[in-house]
N, C-alpha and C positions, 0 to 999 in steps of 0.2 A: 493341540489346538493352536492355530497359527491369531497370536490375541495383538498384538505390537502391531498397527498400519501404518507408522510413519514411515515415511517416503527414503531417510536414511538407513533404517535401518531391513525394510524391504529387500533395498538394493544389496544392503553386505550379504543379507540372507540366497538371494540369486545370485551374486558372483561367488560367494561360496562352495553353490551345489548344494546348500541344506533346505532349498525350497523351490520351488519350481510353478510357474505362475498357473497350470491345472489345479495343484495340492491348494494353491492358494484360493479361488473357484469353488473347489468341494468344499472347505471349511466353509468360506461365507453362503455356500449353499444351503448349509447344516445350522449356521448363524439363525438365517434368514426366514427356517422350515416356516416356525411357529406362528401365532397371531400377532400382525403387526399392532402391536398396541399402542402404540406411540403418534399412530397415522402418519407414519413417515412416505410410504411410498404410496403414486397413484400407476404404477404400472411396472413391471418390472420384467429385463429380458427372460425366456426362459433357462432350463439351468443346459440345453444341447447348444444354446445360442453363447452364452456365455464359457462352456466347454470350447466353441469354436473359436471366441475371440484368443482364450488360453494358446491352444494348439498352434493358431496362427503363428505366435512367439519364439516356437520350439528352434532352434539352430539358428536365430536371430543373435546378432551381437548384442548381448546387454550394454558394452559402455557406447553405442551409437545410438541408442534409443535412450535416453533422459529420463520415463514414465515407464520403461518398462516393467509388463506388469503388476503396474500399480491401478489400482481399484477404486473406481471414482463415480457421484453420484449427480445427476442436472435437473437442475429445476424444472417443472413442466410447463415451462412455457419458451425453452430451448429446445430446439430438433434435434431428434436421434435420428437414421433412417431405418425405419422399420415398424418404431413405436407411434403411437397415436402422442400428437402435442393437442392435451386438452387445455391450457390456461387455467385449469381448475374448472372449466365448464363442460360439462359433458356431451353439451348439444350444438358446442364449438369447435367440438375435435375434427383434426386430421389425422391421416399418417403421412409425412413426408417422406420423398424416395431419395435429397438428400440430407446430410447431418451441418447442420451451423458451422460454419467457420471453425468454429473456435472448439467445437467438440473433433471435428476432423485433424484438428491439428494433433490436438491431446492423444485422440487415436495413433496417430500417424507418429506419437511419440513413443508406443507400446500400452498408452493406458489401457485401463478393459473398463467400458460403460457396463453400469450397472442396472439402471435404470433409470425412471422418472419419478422426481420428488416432488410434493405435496408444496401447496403455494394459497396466499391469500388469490381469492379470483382476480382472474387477470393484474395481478402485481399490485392489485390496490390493498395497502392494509400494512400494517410495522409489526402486526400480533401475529397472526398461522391459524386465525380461529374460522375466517370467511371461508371457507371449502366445504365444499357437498360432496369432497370424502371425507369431511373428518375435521375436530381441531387438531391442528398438529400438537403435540405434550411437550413441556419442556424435558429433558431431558436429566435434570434432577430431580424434579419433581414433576410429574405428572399432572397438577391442578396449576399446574401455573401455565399459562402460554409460554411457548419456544421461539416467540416474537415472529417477524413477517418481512415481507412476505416470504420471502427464501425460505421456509421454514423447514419443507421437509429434508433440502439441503445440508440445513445445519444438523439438525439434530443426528442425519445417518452418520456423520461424520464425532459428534459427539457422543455416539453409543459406538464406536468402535466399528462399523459398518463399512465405513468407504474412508479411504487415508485422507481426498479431498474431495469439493465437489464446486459444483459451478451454481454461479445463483445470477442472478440480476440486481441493480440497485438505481434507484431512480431518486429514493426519498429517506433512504436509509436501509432496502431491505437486503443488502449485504455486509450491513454491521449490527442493526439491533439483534438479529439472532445470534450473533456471533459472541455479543454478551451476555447473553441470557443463556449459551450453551457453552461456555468458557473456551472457545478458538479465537484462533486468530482470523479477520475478518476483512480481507482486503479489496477495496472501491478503486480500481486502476485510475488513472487521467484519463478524460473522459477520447473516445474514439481507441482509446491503445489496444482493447481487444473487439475484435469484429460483432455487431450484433446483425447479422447475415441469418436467416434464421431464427431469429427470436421475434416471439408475436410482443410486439411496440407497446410500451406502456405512454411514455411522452419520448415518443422515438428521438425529437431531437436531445434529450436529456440519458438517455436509458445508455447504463453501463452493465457490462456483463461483471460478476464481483467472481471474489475466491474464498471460501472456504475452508480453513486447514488446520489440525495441530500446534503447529510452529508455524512462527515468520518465514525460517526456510524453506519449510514447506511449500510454503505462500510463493514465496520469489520462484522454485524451482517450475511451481507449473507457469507463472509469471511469464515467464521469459520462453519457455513454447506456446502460450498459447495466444503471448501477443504479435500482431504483425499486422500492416497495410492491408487492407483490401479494399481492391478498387469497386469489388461489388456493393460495397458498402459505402453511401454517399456520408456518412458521418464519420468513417476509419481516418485516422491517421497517423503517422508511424510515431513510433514511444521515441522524444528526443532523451539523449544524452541527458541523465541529470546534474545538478552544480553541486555545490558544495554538497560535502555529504557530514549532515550534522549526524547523523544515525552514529557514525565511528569517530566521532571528533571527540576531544578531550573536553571542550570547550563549547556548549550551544543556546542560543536563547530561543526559550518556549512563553506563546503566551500563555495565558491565562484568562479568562473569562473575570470581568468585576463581580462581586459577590452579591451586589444588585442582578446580575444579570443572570445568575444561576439558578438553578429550579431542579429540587427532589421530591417538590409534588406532596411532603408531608415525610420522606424514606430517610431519617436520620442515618440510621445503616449506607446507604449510598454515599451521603455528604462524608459521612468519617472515611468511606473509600476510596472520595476520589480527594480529600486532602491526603489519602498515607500516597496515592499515585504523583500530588505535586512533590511530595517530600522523596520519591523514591527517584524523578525525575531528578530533582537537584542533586542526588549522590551519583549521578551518573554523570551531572556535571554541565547541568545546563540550569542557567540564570531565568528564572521568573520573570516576564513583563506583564504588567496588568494590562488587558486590554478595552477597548470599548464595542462590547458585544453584542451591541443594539444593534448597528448595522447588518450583522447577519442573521437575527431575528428577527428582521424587517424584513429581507430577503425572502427567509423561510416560509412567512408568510402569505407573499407571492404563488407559491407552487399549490395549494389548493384556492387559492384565493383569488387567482387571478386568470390567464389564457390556457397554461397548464393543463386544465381538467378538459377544456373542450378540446386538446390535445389527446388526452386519453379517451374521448368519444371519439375523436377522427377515428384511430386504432380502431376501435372495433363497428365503427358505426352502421353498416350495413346488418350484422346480427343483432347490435341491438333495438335496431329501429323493428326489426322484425319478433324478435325474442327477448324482449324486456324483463318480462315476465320469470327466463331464465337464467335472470343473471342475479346475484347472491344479495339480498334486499340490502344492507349496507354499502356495497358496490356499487349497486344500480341508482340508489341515492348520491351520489357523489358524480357517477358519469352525467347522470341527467343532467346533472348542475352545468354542464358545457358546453348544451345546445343553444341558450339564450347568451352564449359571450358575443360582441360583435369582430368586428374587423376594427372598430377605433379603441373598443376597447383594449382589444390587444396590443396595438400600438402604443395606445399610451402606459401599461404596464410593461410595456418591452422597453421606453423612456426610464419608467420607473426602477428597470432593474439595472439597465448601463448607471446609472447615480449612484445605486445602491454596491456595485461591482469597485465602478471609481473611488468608495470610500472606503471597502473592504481590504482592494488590492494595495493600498497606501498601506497597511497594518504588515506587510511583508519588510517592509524598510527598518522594522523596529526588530522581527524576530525572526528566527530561519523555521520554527515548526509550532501550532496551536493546540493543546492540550483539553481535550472537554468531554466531560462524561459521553458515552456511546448512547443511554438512557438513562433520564434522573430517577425512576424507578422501575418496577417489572407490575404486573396482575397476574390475579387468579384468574379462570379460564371464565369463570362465573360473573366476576366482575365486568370481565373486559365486554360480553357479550349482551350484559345487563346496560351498559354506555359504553357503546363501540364505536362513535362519532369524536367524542370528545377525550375518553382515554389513548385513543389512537392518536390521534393529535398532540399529547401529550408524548408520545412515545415518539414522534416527533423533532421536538424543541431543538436538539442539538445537531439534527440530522436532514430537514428539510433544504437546508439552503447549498447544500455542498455541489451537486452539477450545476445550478445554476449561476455558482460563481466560477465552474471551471476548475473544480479541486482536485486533487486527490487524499484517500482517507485509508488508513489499517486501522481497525479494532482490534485494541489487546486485551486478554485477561487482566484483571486490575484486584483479584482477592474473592471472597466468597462472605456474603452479609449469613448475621450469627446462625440465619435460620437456615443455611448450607445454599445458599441460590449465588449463584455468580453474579458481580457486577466487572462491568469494563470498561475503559476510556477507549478514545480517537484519537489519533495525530494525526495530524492535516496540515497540508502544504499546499503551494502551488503543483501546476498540473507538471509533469515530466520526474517528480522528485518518487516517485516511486518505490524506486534502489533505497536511498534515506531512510524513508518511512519504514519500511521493512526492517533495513539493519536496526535502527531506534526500537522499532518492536520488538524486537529478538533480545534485546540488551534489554530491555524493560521486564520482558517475559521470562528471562535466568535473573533477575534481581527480584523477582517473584516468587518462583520457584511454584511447587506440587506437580500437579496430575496433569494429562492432556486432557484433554474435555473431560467426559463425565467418565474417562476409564482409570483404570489401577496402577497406566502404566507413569511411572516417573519422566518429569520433562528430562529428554539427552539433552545432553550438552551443545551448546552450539558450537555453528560451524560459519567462518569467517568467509562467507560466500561471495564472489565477484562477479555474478554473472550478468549485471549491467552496466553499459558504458556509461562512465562518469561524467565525461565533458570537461573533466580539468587537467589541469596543465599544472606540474608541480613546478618551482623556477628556485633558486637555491641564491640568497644575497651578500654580499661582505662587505658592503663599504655602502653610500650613498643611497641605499634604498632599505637599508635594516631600520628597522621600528623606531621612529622619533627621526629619524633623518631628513633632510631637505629636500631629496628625493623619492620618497617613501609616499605622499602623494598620488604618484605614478603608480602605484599596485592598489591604493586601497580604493581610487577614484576609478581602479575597471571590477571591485569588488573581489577583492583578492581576500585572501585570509590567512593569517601568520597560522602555521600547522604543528611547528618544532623550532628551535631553537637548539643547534646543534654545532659539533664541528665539522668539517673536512676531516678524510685521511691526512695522516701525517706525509703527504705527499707534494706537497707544494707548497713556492715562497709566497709573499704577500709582498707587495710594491705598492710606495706614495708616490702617485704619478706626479710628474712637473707641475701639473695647476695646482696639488694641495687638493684637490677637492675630491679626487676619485682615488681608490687603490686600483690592482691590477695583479692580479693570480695567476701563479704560471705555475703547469703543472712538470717538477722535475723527477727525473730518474733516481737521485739520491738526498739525503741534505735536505730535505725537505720537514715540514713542519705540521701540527692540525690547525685549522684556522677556524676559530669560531664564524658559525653562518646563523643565519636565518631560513628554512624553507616556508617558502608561499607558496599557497593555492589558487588559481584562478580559474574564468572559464577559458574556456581553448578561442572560443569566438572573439575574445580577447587580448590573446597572448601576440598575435598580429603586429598588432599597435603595437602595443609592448615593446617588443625585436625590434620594432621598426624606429624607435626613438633613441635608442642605444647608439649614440656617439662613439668611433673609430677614439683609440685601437681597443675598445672593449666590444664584448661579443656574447653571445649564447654558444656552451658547449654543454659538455657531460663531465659534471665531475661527481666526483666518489665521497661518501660521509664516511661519519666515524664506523657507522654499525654496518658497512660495507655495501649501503643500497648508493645505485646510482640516479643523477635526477639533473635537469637542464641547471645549469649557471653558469654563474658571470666568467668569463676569463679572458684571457687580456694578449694580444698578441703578442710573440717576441721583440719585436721590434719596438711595440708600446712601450716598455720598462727602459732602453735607453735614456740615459738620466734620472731615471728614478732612484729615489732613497728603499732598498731591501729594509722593509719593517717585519721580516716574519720572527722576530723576538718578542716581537710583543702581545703574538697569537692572536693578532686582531685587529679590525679599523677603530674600535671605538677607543680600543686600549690605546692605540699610538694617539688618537684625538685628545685622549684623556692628557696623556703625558705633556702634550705642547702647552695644557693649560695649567701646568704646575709650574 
C-alpha cells in the first residue's frame, strides 16, 4: 500500500523506479472503493479516466515536470474539464470544456486531478456544514465540523487521499480547515494565482489557496501554479519578496493585545496559541504587541458592508430565479446584498482605505503577525443549531485579510487534550509569500508529530529556494558597519544586518587619506581576513546605493570566511596611494579603536 503522499517523498519513490504513477492510481482507487463517510467528495473522475491521466506520464522526464505524478484534490467550485462545477448547488452545475488556470497549470506540471471536493455553498461558510451533499466531518473527529468552506479539500488531504489540493479563500476558507485538519494552509497575495475559472464568491476579493502536509509542499505547488494571466482582470505576477524573516536569525512578530483576543470560552486553544508565541520566540523572533482593533474593524466590513451584494452580483441571475435552491443559511446572507446601494458602497469603500492606512503603519514595527487561525472549533450539531453567529465567530481572526491585501500560511500549532488540532496564521504583506512559508516550515519541525490526520511522521525539512527574493546581499568594512556615520545609508533603504563575519584571509585593508573611509584590496598573497558586516537589502534599492559610493571606492565581489561570495566594498588600486596599510589590526573599527587610546 502506497500510504506516504508527500510531495518529497513521491518524487524519490518515481525517480527510484520503486513506484510508478498507474501503481500509484490503483492504490487510491482501492483507498477510495468504500463509502465516503467523511463527505469529502461531490464528484469524482472515473477510475479509466484517472488510468489515463497515469499513462499520459509514462516516458515523460520526471525532473522537468515538478508534480509529477502527484495526486491532487479541487474544490467544487474550480473547473476541471470534463466534470460538472456545482458550487455545492446542484441546480447550478455546469460541465466546463475548459480546466481553470490554475488547475492546468498543475496538470501541465504532471499532477493527476482527482476530483471535486465538497464545499460550503457557493464559498459562503468557515464550517463544511452548508452542502446538500453532506456536512463535511472533521477529520479527527467526525462530530466536529472540518471548517469551510474549502472543506472537502482539506479533509482529502488530511486522510491521506490527495498529497495536496486546491481550495479558494475569500474569508478564511483556505486556513480555518487547514486548522481544524492539522495542514498546512496557504492564502497566496491576493491576484498571484489565477481565478480564471472559478465561480466568484466576492470576485474582487477571492483567492485560489493550498492545501498540503508541509510548508514545502505548499511552496512547491506554489511556484507552478502561480503566474499572470491576462485573462484574468484581477491576476498579477507574484513580485520578488523582501526580507525573508522565515530564515533570518533574527525577526519581529506581532502579536494580538490580550484585549483583543477571543477563544470564545476554548481554554485549550488560549494555552495553544501562548505555547505557539513561546515557540515563535525560540526561533528567534521578538514579540511586538500590537493594536488589533483595526483589523477587526476591517473584518467586519466583509459581511457587513458592500461585500455580500458582491457575492449576489456572482450568482445573481440563479438566484433571482432559484432562491429557493440555494442552502437556507447561504440564501440568508446573499439576500442581505440586494438592498446595499451604490453610496452605500462608497462610503464603506472610504471606510476601508482608513481602515487599511492604519493597518499598513503596523508593518513599520514588525516583519510578520502571529494570530490564532480560529479561537475555537464546533460540534457539527452545534454549529447547525446557530450557523449565523458561530460562523462568524469562526471568523474573528480571518475576515479582514484580502481586504487589507495580505497574505497568510496556516500552520499546525499542537492538538487540544481532546485530540482536535488547533493552529496559528502568519501574515504579511502581499508578495512575502517565500517568508511565510519558510517561517512555516521552521515553526512546523519545532512542532514536530504527524501530517494531518495520518501515521506518517513529519520528514524533515528541506531548505527550498524556489522564489525570487528581491535582495541584494552587499558585504561592509569601514564607514557603513553598525553604529557608523555612514550606516544610515543602508538602514534608511531598509536594509538589514544578516551576519557579522570575516573576509578570506585574502586581502589588505587601507586608511584612506581623509581618515574617514578604509579601502580593500584584494591581493594574491600576504593577505589577511577582515572583519565585515553583510546586509540585506531590496534590489529596487541597491541603485541608489552604488550610486552614492564616492570614487576610488566601489562595488565588487568579494569572498567571506565560509567561502560564499557576495557584492562589497573595494577600493581601487590606485585609491590606496598614500594610504596607511592597517590590515594588522583585522578591521576598521579596531584601527578606529586604537587612534582613541
Amino acid at each position: 500500500m502506497i500510504s506516504d503522499l508527500n510531495i518529497a517523498t513521491l518524487r524519490r519513490r518515481y525517480q527510484s523506479g520503486d513506484l510508478t504513477p498507474l501503481a500509484l492510481v490503483e492504490d487510491l482507487l482501492a483507498r477510495m472503493a468504500g463509502e465516503d463517510t467523511h463527505a469529502i467528495w461531490i464528484s469524482r473522475l472515473d477510475a479509466e479516466a484517472l488510468r489515463a491521466y497515469a499513462r499520459a506520464l509514462e516516458g515523460r522526464d520526471i525532473a522537468g515536470l515538478p508534480l509529477y505524478g502527484i495526486p491532487f484534490a479541487i474544490k467544487d467550485n474550480i473547473d476541471l474539464a470534463g466534470l460538472p462545477t456545482t458550487a455545492a448547488c446542484p441546480e447550478f452545475a455546469y460541465t466546463p470544456e475548459r480546466s481553470a488556470t490554475v488547475v492546468q497549470r498543475l496538470i501541465d506540471a504532471g499532477a493527476i486531478p482527482l476530483g471535486k471536493a465538497n464545499l460550503d455553498q457557493f464559498a459562503t461558510g468557515l464550517n463544511g456544514t452548508r452542502s446538500p451533499y453532506g456536512a463535511c466531518r472533521n477529520a479527527f473527529n467526525p462530530d466536529y465540523i472540518s471548517g469551510g468552506s474549502s472543506s472537502g479539500s482539506a479533509v482529502a488531504v488530511a486522510l491521506g487521499l490527495a498529497s495536496f489540493s486546491l481550495g479558494t479563500d475569500t474569508a478564511g476558507s483556505g486556513r480555518v480547515p487547514a486548522a481544524f485538519n492539522n495542514l498546512v494552509g496557504h492564502k497566496p497575495s491576493c491576484g498571484a494565482l489565477s481565478t480564471r475559472g472559478v465561480v466568484p464568491a466576492c470576485r474582487s476579493l477571492d483567492a485560489v489557496s493550498i492545501f498540503a502536509l508541509t510548508a514545502e509542499d505548499a511552496e512547491r505547488v506554489l511556484v507552478v501554479a502561480t503566474g499572470f494571466d491576462a485573462d484574468d482582470e484581477y491576476s498579477r505576477p507574484l513580485a520578488p519578496h523582501g526580507f525573508d524573516f522565515g530564515r533570518a536569525a533574527h525577526f519581529r512578530f506581532g502579536v494580538p493585545r490580550q484585549q483583543d483576543l477571543a477563544f470564545f470560552g476554548n481554554a485549550e486553544a488560549e494555552r495553544l496559541f501562548d505555547e505557539a508565541v513561546a515557540r515563535m520566540q525560540a526561533l528567534g523572533g521578538t514579540p511586538v504587541e500590537i493594536d488589533f482593533a483595526p483589523f477587526l474593524q476591517t473584518a467586519r466590513l466583509l459581511y457587513g458592508g458592500p461585500w455580500v451584494a458582491e457575492r449576489y452580483l456572482a450568482i445573481r441571475d440563479f438566484f433571482d430565479a432559484q432562491a429557493d435552491k440555494v442552502f437556507p443559511p447561504v440564501r440568508e446572507i446573499i439576500a442581505g446584498g440586494r438592498a446595499i446601494s451604490a453610496a452605500d458602497t462608497f462610503a464603506h469603500l472610504y471606510t476601508l482605505r482608513a481602515f487599511k492606512r492604519v493597518c499598513d503603519a503596523v508593518w513599520n514595527d514588525i516583519d510578520v503577525l502571529l494570530t490564532p487561525t480560529a479561537g475555537t472549533i464546533y460540534c457539527i450539531d452545534e454549529m447547525q443549531a446557530d450557523p449565523i453567529r458561530l460562523n462568524s465567530n469562526l471568523g474573528y481572526y480571518t475576515n479582514f485579510m484580502n481586504l487589507l491585501d495580505l497574505a497568510a500560511t496556516a500552520v499546525p500549532a499542537g492538538f487540544q487534550h481532546d485530540g482536535l488540532p488547533f493552529g496559528v496564521t502568519l501574515i504579511a504583506p502581499p508578495h512575502q509569500d517565500g517568508p511565510l512559508l519558510h517561517l512555516a516550515s521552521r515553526m512546523q519541525q519545532a512542532l514536530g508529530g504527524k501530517t494531518g490526520a495520518t501515521a506518517h511522521p513529519l520528514p524533515a525539512a528541506e531548505a527550498l529556494n524556489l522564489l525570487a527574493s528581491g535582495q541584494v546581499c552587499v558585504a561592509v568594512v569601514g564607514a557603513h558597519l553598525s553604529g557608523l556615520p555612514l550606516n544610515p545609508q543602508l538602514t534608511e533603504r531598509r536594509a538589514r544586518r544578516i551576519a557579522t563575519t570575516q573576509t578570506a584571509p585574502k586581502y589588505r585593508l587601507y586608511a584612506l587619506p581623509d581618515g574617514k573611509r578604509p579601502g580593500l584590496i584584494k591581493v594574491e598573497s600576504g593577505g589577511g581576513a577582515i572583519a565585515c558586516e553583510v546586509w540585506e537589502m531590496p534590489a529596487a534599492a541597491f541603485g541608489t546605493f552604488v550610486a552614492g559610493i564616492a570614487a576610488p571606492l566601489g562595488i565588487g565581489t568579494l569572498e567571506l570566511a565560509d567561502g560564499a561570495s557576495v557584492n562589497g566594498f573595494i577600493c581601487e588600486g590606485l585609491g590606496v596611494a598614500g594610504a596607511q596599510d592597517i590590515t594588522e589590526f583585522g578591521g576598521w573599527r579596531a584601527w578606529l579603536a586604537s587612534r582613541d587610546v
